[in-house]
N, C-alpha and C positions, 0 to 999 in steps of 0.2 A: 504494500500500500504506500503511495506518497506522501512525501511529507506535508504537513499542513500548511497550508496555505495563510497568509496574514487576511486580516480583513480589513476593509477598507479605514479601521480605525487605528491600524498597525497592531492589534494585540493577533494573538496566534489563534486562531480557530482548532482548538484541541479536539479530539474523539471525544465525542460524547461518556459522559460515567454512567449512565442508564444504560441498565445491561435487561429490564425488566421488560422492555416491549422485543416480541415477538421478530426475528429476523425476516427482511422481507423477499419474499420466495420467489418473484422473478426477477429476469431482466429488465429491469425500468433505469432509467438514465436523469440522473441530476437535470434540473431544470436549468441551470445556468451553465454548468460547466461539462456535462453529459459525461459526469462520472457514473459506471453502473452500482447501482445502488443495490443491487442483489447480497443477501447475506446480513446487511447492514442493522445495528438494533437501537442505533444512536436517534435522534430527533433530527442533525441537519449533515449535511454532506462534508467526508473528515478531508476532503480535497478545497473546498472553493466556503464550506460554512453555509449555503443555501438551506434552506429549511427546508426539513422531507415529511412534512405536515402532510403535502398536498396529494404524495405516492403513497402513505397512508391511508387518509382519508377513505371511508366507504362512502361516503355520499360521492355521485359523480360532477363534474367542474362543466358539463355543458349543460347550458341550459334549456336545449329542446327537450331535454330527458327532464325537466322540471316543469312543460308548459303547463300541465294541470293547474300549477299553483301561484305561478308567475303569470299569467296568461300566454296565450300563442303569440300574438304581437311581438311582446320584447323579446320571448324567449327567442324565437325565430331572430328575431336579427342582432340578438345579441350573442347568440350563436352564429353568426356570419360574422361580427368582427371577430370572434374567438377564434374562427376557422383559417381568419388571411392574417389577422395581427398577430395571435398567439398562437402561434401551432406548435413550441414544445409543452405549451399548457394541455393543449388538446392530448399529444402525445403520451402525456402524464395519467390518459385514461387507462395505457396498458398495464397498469400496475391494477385493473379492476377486471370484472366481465362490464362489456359492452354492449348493449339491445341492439342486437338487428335490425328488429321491427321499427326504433324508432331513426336510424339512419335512414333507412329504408323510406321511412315519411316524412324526413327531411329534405330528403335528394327529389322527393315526388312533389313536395311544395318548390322547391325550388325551380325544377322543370317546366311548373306550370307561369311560374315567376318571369322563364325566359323565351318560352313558345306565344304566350296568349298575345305580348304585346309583338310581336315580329309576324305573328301567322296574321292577326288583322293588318300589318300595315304589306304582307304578299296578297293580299286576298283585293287590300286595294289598291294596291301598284298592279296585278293583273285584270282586273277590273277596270280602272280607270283611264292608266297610261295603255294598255293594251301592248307591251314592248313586242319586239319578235317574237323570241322563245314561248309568247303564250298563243301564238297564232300559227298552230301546228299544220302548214297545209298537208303535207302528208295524210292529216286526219280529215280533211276534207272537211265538212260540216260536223261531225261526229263527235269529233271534241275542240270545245268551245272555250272563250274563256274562264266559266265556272268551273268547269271539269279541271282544267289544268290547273287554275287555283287551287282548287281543292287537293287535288296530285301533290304541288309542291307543298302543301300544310298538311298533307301527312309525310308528306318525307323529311321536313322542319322535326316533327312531332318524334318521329322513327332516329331521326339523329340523336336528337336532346336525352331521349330513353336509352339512347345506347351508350354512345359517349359518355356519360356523366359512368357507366359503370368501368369503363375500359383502364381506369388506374388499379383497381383493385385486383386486376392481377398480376399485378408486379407488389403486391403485400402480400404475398405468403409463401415466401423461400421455404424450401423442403426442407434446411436444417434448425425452423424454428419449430418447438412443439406446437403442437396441434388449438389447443386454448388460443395461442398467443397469435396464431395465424387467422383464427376466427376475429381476434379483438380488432387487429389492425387491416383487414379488409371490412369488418363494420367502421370501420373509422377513414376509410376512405373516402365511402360515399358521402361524406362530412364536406369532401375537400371541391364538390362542384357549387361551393357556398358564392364565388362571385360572379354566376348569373342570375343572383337576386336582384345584381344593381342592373339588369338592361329597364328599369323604370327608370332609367334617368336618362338613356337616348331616345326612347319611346317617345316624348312628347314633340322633339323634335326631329323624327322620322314621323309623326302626325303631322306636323306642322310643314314640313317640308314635301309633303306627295300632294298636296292641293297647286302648289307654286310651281310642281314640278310637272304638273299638267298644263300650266301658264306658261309652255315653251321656257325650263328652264330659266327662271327667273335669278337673278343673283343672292336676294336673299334666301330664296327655296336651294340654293348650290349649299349657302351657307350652313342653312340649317342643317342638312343632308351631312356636310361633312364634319360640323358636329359631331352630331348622329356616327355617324363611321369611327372617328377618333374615341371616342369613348365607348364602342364595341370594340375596337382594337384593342383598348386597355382593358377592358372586361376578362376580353380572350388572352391577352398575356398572363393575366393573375390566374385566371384557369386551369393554363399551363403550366406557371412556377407551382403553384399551390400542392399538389403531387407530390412532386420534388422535394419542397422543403417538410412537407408531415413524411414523407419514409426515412429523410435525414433526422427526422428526430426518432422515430420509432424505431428503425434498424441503422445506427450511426455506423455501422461495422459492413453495412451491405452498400458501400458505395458507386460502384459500379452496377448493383442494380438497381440504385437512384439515376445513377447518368444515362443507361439507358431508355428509363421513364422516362426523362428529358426529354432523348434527342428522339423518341419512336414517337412517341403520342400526335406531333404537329402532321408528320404521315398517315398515322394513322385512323385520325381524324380526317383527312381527306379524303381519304378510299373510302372512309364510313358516309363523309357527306356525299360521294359519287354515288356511291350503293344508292343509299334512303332515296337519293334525289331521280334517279333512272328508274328504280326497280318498281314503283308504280307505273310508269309511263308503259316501260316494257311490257308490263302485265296486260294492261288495255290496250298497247298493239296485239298482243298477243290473243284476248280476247276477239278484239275484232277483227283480226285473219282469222280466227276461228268462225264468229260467227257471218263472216263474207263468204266463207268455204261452202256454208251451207245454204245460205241464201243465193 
């Protein structure tokens, strides 16, 4: 073990003399200094002095797992700043069991968080503006612009259900035991927390598709790009977000953090190709069926 570290007061952060609490039975890692705290019977970390209150603790530190009592409102989004500010907080759950069920209805509020305002404003960008890609002549009369609207919002919808699950399997390495793999892929689905914020380019991708029916107007540009920059940043926090909860949860699996990094932006593309095609295909495919017959 190393030796103690000073604390910010310059006295020595000594091992703890409380030998009466119970040693703690996994791998859980210091909140500050991601010492592993496995084995340990002291109150605070004999590396860095942080307090291991929090890896003790049986109540859990998120607060969707509390909306009963807290209401849904805060709990919800005070679980999304926990998700992007504090993720070795979050991390800090591995030291407990984790609900499924309520990640599970975290990532399903969330998805509806980021499909409902984007599926209305494709419904009325192919509605209104009428661009190429929704004026299929291939389909002749057959499919129209509601049909293809409707096509692309569920393939928006088919995205968002998918993707948001595609980190959680890079959270469960074969040499972790079996509990610890269950904790930290429920705590994945935690990490598709900042597409809660597309309510904040939504009003202006509203405000921008009336302007942009006005022959591109300058302020309808503006709005629009807005709108774009702050789904940009939406989607980088999306991206890092992964990354930095497996670096707190498995600090020793670094390269299967970097490959989360660098696969996911691919792999989300082949996922948006799929969702986005595999309707269209289907209704081609329907309709040379029923042309065959007809």
């Amino acid at each position: 073990m190393a030796d103690a570290a000073p604390d910010k007061g310059g006295s020595a952060c000594l091992p703890d003399a409380a030998s009466d609490l119970s040693p703690i039975p996994d791998d859980v890692y210091c909140l500050r200094c991601g010492y592993n705290a496995r084995g340990l019977t002291g109150t605070n970390c004999p590396e860095c002095g942080e307090s291991l209150e929090l890896l003790r603790s049986e109540t859990s530190a998120i607060p969707w797992t509390r909306r009963r009592e807290i209401g849904r409102f805060s709990a919800y989004w005070r679980t999304v700043w926990l998700v992007m500010f504090r993720p070795r907080r979050l991390a800090a759950e591995m030291a407990r069991p984790v609900s499924f069920a309520d990640a599970q209805a975290f990532r399903w509020v969330t998805v509806a968080h980021a499909f409902l305002p984007l599926a209305l404003w494709v419904i009325g960008f192919a509605l209104l503006v009428r661009p190429a890609p929704f004026q299929i002549a291939l389909l002749d009369e057959v499919v129209k612009e509601p049909v293809a609207a409707g096509l692309a919002t569920l393939g928006l919808l088919v995205f968002f259900a998918a993707a948001t699950g595609m980190p959680s399997y890079f959270f469960h390495p074969r040499d972790e035991p079996v509990h610890r793999q269950n904790r930290a892929i429920a705590l994945s689905y935690y990490t598709c927390a900042p597409l809660a914020w597309t309510i904040l380019p939504a009003p202006y991708l509203g405000a921008g598709l009336p302007l942009l029916v006005l022959a591109w107007e300058p302020r309808g540009r503006m709005y629009l790009s807005i709108a774009m920059g702050l789904l940009l940043l939406e989607g980088l926090a999306w991206w890092i977000g992964p990354y930095r909860l497996l670096r707190c949860i498995l600090p020793h699996h670094g390269k299967r953090a970097g490959a989360l990094l660098a696969s996911l932006p691919a792999a989300w593309f082949v996922l948006a190709a799929l969702a986005f095609l595999a309707p269209l295909l289907i209704v081609l495919l329907l309709i040379a069926v029923w042309a065959s017959f007809s």
